[in-house]
N, C-alpha and C positions, 0 to 999 in steps of 0.2 A: 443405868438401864442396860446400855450395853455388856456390861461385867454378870449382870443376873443371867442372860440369854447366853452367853460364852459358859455361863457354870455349869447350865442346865445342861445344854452341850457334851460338854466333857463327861459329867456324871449320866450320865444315859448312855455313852458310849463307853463309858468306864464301866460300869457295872453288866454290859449286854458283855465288853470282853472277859472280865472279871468270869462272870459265869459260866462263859462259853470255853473258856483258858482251862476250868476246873472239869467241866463234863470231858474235854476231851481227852485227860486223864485218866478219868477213870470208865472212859468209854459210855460215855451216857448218852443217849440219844438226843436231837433236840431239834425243833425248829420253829425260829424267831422271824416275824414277816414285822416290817417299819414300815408304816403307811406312808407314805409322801402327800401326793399332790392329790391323787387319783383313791377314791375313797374305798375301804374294804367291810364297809358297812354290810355288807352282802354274805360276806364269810361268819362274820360275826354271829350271825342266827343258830348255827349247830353249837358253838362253844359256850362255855359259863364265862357270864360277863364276871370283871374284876374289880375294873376303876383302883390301880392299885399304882402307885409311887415305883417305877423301874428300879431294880435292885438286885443285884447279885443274890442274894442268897432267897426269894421269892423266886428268881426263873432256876434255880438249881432245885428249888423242892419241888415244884410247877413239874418237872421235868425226869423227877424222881419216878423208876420205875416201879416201884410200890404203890402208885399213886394213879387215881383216873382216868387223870388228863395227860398223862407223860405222852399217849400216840399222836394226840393233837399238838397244833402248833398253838404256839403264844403269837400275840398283835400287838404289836407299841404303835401308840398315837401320840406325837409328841412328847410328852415325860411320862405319859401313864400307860400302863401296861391294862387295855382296856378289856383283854378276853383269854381264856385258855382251851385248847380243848377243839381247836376252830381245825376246822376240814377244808382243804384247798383242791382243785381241781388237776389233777397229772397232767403233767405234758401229753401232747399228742405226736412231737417231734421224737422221732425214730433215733434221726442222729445225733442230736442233745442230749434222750435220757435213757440211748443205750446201755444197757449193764447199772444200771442205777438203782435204787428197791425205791421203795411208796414214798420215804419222806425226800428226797432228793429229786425225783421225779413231781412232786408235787411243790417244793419250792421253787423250779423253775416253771410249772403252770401257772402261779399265782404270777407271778411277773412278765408271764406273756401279757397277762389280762388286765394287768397294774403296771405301775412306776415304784411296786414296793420293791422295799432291798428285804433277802433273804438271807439270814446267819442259818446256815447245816452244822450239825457234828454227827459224824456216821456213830454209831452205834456196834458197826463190824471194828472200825479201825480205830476211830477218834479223830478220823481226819477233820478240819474246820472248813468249811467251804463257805463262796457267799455267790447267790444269782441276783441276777441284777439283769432288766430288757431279756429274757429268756436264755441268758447265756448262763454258766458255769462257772467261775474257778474254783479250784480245791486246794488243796496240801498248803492252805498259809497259815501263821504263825500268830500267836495273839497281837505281835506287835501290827504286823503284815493287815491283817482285820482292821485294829484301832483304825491305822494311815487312812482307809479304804472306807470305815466307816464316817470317819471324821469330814470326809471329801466329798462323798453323797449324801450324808445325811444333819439337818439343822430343825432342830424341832421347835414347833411352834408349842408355849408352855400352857399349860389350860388354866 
């Protein structure tokens, strides 16, 4: 039982980095909010629901700017990537999300208001970033993510 939960694990964070490793290559915009504790049922209502198996190459097309939902964010609940499309609320902090544009400034609103973790990829640069309690970091590496996500985040499987 414990090897199913450790797999599910890995692969959820393997495939959120897996994705996020390739947009920031090629500069592709993106933003990925992981529910924790604190529920984001709330956001949920603007976006197209999904119920769909977390996977590399679903959040790279999800996120495709040819595509609908590329300006919205994705939401993972556990293994399932339950919405796309979903609109988060901006900071209201001056100091946080000075110089930031909508999608950066809006992954750290969603986690003033939650316990969710945020995966960013700028769009201008490719930088990767993750918020997390309304804070920031930027410029890390897919490895630098995996660490980062592996330590915050254990999903319950549905």
């Amino acid at each position: 039982l414990f090897g199913f939960f450790a797999r599910s694990h890995k692969e959820v964070t393997d495939h959120v980095v897996e994705a996020v490793a390739a947009m920031s290559r090629t500069r592709t915009g993106a933003l990925i909010a992981i529910e924790r504790d604190v529920s984001l049922r709330s956001y949920l209502e603007g976006g197209v629901r999904l119920d769909a198996d977390v996977t590399a190459p679903l959040l790279i097309t999800v996120f495709n700017p040819t595509t609908p939902l590329h300006d919205g964010a994705v939401v993972i609940r556990g293994d399932r990537m339950v919405a796309a499309g979903c609109l988060f609320p901006l900071t209201e902090n001056v100091e946080e999300g000075s110089g930031m544009g909508t999608r950066h400034r809006a992954a750290i609103g969603v986690t003033e208001d939650s316990d969710a973790i945020t995966v960013i990829v700028s769009e201008e640069t490719g930088t990767i970033s993750i918020a997390v309690s309304g804070k920031m970091t930027s410029g890390l590496d897919p490895d630098n993510l995996r660490t980062i996500l592996r330590g915050l985040y254990t999903p319950a499987t549905s």
